[in-house]
N, C-alpha and C positions, 0 to 999 in steps of 0.2 A: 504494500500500500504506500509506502513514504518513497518506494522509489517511482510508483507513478505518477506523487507530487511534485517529486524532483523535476521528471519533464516534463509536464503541467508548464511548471513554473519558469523553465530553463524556454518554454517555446512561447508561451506569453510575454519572455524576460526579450527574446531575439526579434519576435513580432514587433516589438514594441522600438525595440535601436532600429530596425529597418525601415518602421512608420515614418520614426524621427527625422533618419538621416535622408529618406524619397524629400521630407518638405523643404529643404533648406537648398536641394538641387534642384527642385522646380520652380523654389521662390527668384533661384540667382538666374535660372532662363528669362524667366520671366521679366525679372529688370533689367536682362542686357537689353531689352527692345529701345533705341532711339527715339531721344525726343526731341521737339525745336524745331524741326523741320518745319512749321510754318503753313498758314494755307494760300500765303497771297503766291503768284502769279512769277513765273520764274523764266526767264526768256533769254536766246544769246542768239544775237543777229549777225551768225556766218550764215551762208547759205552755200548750197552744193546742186552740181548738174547732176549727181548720181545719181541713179531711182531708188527708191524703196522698193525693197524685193519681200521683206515679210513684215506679219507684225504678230506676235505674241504674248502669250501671261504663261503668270506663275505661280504658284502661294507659293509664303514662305514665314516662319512661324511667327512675325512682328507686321508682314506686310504684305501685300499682292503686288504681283510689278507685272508694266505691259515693255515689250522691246521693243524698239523698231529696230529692223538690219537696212542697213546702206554698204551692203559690201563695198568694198573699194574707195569708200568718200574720205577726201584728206581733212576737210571741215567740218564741222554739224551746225545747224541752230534749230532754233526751237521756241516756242512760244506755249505754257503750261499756265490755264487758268482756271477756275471756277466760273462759269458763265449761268445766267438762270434760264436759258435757252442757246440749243445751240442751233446756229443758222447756216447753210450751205454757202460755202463763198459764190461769189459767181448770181446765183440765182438768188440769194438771198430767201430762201423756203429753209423752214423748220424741219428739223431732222430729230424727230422725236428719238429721246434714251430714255431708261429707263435707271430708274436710283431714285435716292433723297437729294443727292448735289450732282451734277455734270461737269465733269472736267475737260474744257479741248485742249485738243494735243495737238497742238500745227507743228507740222516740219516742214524745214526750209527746205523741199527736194521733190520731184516730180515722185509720180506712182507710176508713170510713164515714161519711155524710150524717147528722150526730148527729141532725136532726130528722127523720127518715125512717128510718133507718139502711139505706138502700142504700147499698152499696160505691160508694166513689170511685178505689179502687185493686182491678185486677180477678183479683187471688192468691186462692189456698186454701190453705189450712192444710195443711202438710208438702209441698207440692209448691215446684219451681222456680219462682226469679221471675220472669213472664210475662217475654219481649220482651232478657231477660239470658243471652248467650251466652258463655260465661268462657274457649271452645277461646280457647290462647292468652297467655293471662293469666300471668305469672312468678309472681305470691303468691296468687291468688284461685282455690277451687278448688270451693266449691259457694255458692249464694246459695239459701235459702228462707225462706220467707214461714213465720212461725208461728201469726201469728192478728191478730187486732185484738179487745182485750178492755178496755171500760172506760175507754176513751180512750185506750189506749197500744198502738202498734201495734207488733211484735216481728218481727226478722227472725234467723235464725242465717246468718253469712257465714262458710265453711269455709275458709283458708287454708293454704299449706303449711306452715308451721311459727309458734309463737307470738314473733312481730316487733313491732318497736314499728310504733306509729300516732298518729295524731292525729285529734283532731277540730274539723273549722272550722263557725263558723256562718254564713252567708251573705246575702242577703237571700233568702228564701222556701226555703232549702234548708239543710240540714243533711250535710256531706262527710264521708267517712269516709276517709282515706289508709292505707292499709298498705303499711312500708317492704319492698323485695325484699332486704333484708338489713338485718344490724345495723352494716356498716361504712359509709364514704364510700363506697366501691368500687360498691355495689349489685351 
């Protein structure tokens, strides 16, 4: 009998260090998440003749991020804002997204073959963007394609609510991060 209080006690005793020591490594994940990033409006006016050839997401455990690739572009720019509608260049018509806040994403760079102009990215205007499934997602809640007008190609990215973000330049890509919250905690 005293020995199968023994390990009673000895797996209640190991239960218990292991309980402990789970919260203190998911408390310190949890506040490595970035803060500060900001929700205003974040822009850099290089432009490039490359096309855009894709555009992408991700989760990831503090944020969701969209790519764009520009293979081969020596420059980038960009123009990242919160708008409360977003409107097609060009025609000026509403391109309904969906979310709490809508983020556009201009880049400075055709979606087409400037000397041809065939499409190097294979979207339409007000639809979803090809090949981008967001089931899933903590902050991202619609991606579409606005158009490609005059060398700047436009995306509205629907979010749950207006979060700060950042934007990195990369080599041949342009990252868009949005946080899943505004504290450490995400």
């Amino acid at each position: 009998m005293m020995r199968t209080r023994t390990i009673c006690a000895a797996v209640v005793l190991v239960g218990t260090v292991l309980g402990t020591a789970a919260v203190p490594a998911a408390a310190a994940r949890a506040a490595a998440c970035p803060t500060g990033w900001g929700s205003q409006a974040k822009t850099d006016g290089d432009a490039t003749a490359t096309p855009v050839r894709d555009i992408r997401t991700g989760r990831h455990d503090c944020h969701d991020r969209m790519v764009v690739d520009l293979p081969g572009a020596d420059r980038l720019g960009y123009s990242v804002r919160y708008v409360d509608r977003l409107y097609q260049d060009g025609s000026g018509r509403p391109v309904p997204v969906a979310g709490g806040a809508v983020l556009e994403v201009r880049v400075a760079a055709p979606a087409y073959a400037p000397e041809t102009g065939e499409p190097t990215y294979p979207a339409r205007a007000g639809h979803p963007l090809p090949g981008v499934d967001l089931t899933g997602y903590r902050t991202f809640r619609d991606a579409r394609f606005a158009g490609s007008f005059e060398g700047e190609t436009q995306v509205g990215l629907g979010v749950r609510a207006r979060l700060p973000f950042r934007v990195l330049e990369l080599q041949d890509r342009i990252v868009i991060d949005v946080a899943h919250s505004w504290t450490d905690g995400s």
